[in-house]
C-alpha positions as CSV (number, residue, x, y, z in Angstrom):
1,X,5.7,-1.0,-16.4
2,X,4.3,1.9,-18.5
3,X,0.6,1.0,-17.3
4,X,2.1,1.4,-13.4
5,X,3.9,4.7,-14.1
6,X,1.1,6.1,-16.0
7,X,-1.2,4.6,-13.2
8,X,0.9,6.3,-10.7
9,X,1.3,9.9,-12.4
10,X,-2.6,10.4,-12.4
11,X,-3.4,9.4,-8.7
12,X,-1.0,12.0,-8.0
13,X,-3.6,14.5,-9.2
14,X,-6.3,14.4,-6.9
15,X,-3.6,13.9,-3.6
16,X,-2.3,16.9,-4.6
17,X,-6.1,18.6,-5.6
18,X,-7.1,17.5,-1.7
19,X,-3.9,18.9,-0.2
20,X,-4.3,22.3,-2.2
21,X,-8.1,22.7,-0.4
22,X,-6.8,21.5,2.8
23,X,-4.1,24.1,2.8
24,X,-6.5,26.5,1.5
25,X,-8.7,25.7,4.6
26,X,-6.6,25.3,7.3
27,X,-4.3,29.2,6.6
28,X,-8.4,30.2,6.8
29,X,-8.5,28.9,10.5
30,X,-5.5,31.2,11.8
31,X,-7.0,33.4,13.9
32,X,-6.7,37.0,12.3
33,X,-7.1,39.6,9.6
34,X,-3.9,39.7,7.4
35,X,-5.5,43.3,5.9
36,X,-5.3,44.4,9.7
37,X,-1.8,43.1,10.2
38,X,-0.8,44.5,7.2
39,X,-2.3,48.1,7.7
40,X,-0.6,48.1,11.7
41,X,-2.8,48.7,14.8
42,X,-3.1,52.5,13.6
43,X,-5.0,51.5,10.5
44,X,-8.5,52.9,10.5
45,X,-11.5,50.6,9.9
46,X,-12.1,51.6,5.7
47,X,-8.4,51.5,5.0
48,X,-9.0,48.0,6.2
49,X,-12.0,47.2,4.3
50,X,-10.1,48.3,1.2
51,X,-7.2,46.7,1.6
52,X,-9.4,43.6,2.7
53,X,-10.9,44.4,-1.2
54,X,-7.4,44.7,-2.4
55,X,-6.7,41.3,-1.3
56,X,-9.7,39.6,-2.4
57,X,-10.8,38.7,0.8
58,X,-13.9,40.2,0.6
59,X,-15.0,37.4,-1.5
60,X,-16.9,34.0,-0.8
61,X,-14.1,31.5,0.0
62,X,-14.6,29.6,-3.1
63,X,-14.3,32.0,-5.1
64,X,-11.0,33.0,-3.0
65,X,-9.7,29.4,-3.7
66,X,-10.2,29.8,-7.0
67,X,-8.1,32.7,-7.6
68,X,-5.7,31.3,-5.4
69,X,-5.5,27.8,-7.3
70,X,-5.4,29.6,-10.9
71,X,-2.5,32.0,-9.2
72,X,-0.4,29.1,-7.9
73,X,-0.6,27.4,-10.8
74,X,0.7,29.8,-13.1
75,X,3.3,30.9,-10.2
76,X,2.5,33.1,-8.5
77,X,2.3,32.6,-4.6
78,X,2.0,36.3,-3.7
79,X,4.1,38.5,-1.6
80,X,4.8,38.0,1.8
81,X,3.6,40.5,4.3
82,X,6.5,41.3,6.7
83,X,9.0,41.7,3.8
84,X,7.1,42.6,0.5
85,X,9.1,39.7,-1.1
86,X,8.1,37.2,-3.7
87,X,7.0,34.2,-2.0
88,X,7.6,31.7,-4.6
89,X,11.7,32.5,-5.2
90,X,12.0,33.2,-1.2
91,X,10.7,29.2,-0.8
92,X,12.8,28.2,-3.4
93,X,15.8,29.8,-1.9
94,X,15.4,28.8,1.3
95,X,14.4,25.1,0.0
96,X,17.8,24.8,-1.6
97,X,19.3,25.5,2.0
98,X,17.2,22.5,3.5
99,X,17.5,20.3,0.7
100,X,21.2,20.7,0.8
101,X,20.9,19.3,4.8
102,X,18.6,17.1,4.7
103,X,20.1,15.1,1.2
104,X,23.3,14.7,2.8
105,X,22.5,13.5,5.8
106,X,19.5,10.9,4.4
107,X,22.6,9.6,2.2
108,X,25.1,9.6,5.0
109,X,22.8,7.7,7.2
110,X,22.0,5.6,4.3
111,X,25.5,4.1,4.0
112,X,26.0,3.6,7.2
113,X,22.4,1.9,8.2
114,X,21.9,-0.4,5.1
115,X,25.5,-2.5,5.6
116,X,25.4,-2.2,9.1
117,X,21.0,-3.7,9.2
118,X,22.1,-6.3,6.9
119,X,25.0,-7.1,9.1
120,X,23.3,-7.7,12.1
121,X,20.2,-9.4,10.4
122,X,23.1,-12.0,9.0
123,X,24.5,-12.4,12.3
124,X,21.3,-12.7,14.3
125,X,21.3,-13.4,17.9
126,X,24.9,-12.7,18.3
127,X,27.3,-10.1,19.8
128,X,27.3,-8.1,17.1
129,X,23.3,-8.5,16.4
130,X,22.7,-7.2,19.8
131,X,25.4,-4.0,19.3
132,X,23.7,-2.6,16.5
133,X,19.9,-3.0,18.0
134,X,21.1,-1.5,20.9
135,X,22.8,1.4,19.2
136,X,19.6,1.9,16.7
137,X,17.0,1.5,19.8
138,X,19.1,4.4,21.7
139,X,19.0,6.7,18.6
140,X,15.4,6.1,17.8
141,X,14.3,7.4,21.6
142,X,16.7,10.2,21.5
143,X,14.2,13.3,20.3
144,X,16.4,15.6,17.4
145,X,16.2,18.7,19.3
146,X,17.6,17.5,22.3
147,X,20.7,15.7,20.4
148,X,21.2,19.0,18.4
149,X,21.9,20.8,21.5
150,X,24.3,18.4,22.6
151,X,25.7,18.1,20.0
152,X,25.6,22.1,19.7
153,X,26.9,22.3,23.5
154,X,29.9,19.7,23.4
155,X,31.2,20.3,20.2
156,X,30.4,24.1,19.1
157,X,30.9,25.7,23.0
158,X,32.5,23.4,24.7
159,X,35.6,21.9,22.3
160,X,35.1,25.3,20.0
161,X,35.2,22.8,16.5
162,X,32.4,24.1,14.7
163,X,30.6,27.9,14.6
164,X,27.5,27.4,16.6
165,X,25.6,30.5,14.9
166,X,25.2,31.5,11.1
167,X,25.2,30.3,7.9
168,X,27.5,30.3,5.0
169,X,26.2,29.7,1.1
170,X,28.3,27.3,-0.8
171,X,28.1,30.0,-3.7
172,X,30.0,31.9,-1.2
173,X,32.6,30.0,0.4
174,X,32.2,26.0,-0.1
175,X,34.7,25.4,2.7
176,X,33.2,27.9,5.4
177,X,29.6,26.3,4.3
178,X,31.0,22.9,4.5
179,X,31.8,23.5,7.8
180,X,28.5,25.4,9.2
181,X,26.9,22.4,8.0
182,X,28.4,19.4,10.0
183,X,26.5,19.2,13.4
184,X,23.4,19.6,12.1
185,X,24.0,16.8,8.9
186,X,25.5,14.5,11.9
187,X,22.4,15.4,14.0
188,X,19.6,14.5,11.7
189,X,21.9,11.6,10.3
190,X,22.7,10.0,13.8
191,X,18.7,10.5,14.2
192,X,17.8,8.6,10.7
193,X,20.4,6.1,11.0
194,X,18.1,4.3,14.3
195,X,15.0,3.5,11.5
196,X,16.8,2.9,8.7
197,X,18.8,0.3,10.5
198,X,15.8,-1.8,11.9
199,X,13.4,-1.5,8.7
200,X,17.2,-3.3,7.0
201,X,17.2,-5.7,9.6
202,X,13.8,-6.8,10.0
203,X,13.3,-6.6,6.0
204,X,17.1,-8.8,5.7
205,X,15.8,-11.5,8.5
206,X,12.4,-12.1,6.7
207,X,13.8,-12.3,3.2
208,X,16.8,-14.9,4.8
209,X,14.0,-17.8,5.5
210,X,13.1,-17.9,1.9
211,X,13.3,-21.0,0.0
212,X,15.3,-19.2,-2.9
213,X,18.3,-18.3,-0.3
214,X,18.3,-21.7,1.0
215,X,18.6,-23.0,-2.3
216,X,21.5,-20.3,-3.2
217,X,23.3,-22.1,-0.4
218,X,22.7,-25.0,-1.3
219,X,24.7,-24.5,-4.3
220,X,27.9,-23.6,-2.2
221,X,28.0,-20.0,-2.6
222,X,29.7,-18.0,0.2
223,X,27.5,-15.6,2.9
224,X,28.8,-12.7,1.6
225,X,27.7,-14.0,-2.4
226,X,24.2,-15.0,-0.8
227,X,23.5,-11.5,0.8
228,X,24.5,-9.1,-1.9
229,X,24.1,-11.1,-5.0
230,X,20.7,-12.6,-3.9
231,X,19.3,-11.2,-0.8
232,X,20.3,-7.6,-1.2
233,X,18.3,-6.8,-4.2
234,X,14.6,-7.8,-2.3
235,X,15.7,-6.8,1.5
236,X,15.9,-3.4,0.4
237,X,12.9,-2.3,-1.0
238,X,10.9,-2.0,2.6
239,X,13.7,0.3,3.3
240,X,14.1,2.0,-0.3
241,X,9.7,2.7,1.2
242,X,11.0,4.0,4.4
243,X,13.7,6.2,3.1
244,X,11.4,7.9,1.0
245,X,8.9,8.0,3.6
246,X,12.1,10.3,5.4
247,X,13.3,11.8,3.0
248,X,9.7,13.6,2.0
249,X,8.7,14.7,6.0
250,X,12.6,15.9,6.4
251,X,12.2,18.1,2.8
252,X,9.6,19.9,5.1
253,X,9.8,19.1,8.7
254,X,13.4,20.4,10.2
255,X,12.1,23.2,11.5
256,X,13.3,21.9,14.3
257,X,16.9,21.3,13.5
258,X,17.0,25.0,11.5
259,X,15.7,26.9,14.8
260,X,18.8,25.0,16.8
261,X,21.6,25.6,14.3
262,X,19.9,28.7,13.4
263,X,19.4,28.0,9.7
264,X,18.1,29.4,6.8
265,X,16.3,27.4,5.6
266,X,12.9,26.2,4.4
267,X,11.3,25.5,8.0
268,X,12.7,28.5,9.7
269,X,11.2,30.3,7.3
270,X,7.5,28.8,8.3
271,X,7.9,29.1,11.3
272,X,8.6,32.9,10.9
273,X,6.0,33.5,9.2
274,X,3.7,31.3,11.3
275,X,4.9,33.5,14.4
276,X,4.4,36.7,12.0
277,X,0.9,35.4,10.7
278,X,2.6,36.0,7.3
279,X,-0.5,34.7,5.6
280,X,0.6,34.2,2.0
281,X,4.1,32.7,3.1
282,X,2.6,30.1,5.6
283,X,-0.1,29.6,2.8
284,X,2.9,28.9,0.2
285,X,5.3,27.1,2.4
286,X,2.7,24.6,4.0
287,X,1.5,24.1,0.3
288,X,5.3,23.8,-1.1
289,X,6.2,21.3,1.8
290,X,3.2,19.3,1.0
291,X,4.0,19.2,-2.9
292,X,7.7,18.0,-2.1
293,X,6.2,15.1,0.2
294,X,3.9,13.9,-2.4
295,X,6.7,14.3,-4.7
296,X,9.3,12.7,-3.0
297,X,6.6,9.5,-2.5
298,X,5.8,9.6,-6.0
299,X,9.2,8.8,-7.4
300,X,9.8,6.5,-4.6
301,X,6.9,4.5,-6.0
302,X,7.9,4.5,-9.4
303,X,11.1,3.6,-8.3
304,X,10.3,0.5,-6.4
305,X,9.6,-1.8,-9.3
306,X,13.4,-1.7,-10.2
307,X,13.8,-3.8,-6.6
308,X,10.6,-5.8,-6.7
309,X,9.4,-6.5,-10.5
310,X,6.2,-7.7,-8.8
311,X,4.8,-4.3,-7.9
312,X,4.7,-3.1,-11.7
313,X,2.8,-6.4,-12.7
């Protein structure tokens, strides 16, 4: 077990080496001069070329990675460009927002999916077997932006329930954040609950023709003792995989969701920037987002032994 944690821990290192350059590359493709669009329009051609200095980007791009990677890793992401602000404890502020949506709703839509995947998988073929596919194929083709807005439309506009615009902290008022927080948790966990529920089914069904559960009835146990006591443990690890697999792209991908609801959060804030060509804050929060996601997979991996022993051997 120590060998697989170990083994896991250093091919971390050069996933997250490759996605610092790629990062690094890609910012260096916007179309652009952040010195310019720092200076204004009005800015004369040497204030330019010395702020250009100032910002090292007068430099040969390795050497301009370099600085970067020794910066970043003792830090210090730099300042963003429209607002003078750290970048580093703005990402980390607005993270907590996203992180705060998107771990709700990955656990709501986990205890609804799990039960209800096995359920069906246990009842194959029959009335309720067909209920939940359908239900689960229906969510999967519904895109997130157009079920925020209906959910946004019918519930904030048109039965008044919920604020449709703004955002409270919990540090603030728990209640009043509570609150701003319930159609977008249901509308990413509505979304999430369509996968989760198949990858349970499918993984449920194919572990259900194995000899071991034919032999567990066998030996007069009930179907509820068969499923959680012997099936439950090995059914869920394709979908522990698959939650992870959310989890991480959600961390950094609802942008989406934040532009609907009008959160502010983690992906609102890259796509600011992105529309600002804030350099360093699209630098930091494309490199932040891609940290969580190898993160996120990481400790999913060294997780996944505890629900198939085999993978550590």
């Amino acid at each position: 077990m120590m060998r697989f944690v170990v083994a896991r821990l250093i091919s971390a290192i050069p996933t997250l080496f490759i996605v610092t350059v790629a990062v690094f590359v890609m910012v260096r493709l916007i179309p652009g001069d952040p010195a310019k669009l720092m200076l204004g329009d009005l800015a004369q051609p040497h204030q330019i070329e010395h702020m250009q200095r100032l910002m090292g980007l007068d430099k040969p791009l390795p050497v301009q990675y370099f600085v970067w990677l020794t910066n970043i890793l003792s830090g210090d992401f730099g300042s963003s460009i429209t607002t003078g602000q750290e970048v580093f404890p703005l990402m980390l502020e607005r993270f907590a927002v996203s992180a705060t949506i998107v771990l709700v709703a990955v656990g709501l839509a986990v205890l609804v999916s799990v039960p209800l995947g096995m359920l069906a998988a246990w009842r194959q073929n029959s009335a309720t077997d067909l209920v939940v596919v359908a239900i689960s194929t229906l969510l999967l083709s519904i895109p997130s932006f157009w079920l925020g807005l209906m959910i946004l439309l019918v519930f904030g506009l048109e039965l008044n329930w919920f604020p449709i615009i703004g955002y409270v902290s919990f540090r603030d008022d728990f209640a009043a954040a509570a609150i701003f927080l319930v159609m977008p948790v249901a509308t990413l966990t509505l979304i999430e609950i369509g996968s989760i529920v198949r990858m349970a089914r499918a993984s449920t069904i194919e572990v259900a023709r194995l000899e071991y559960i034919t032999h567990a009835r066998a030996k007069g146990l009930s179907e509820s003792a068969v499923m959680w006591r012997h099936a439950f443990k090995n059914a869920f690890a394709p979908t522990w995989t698959l939650i992870g697999l959310i989890l991480g792209s959600l961390l950094g991908g609802i942008a989406v969701i934040e532009t609907v609801f009008t959160i502010p959060g983690l992906g609102r804030l890259l796509v600011d920037a992105i529309y600002a060509r804030d350099y360093p804050t699209v630098q930091g929060c494309i490199l932040f987002v891609a940290f969580i996601y190898v993160i996120v997979n990481l400790v999913v991996d060294l997780f996944y032994p505890v629900f198939d022993p085999r993978i550590a051997q």
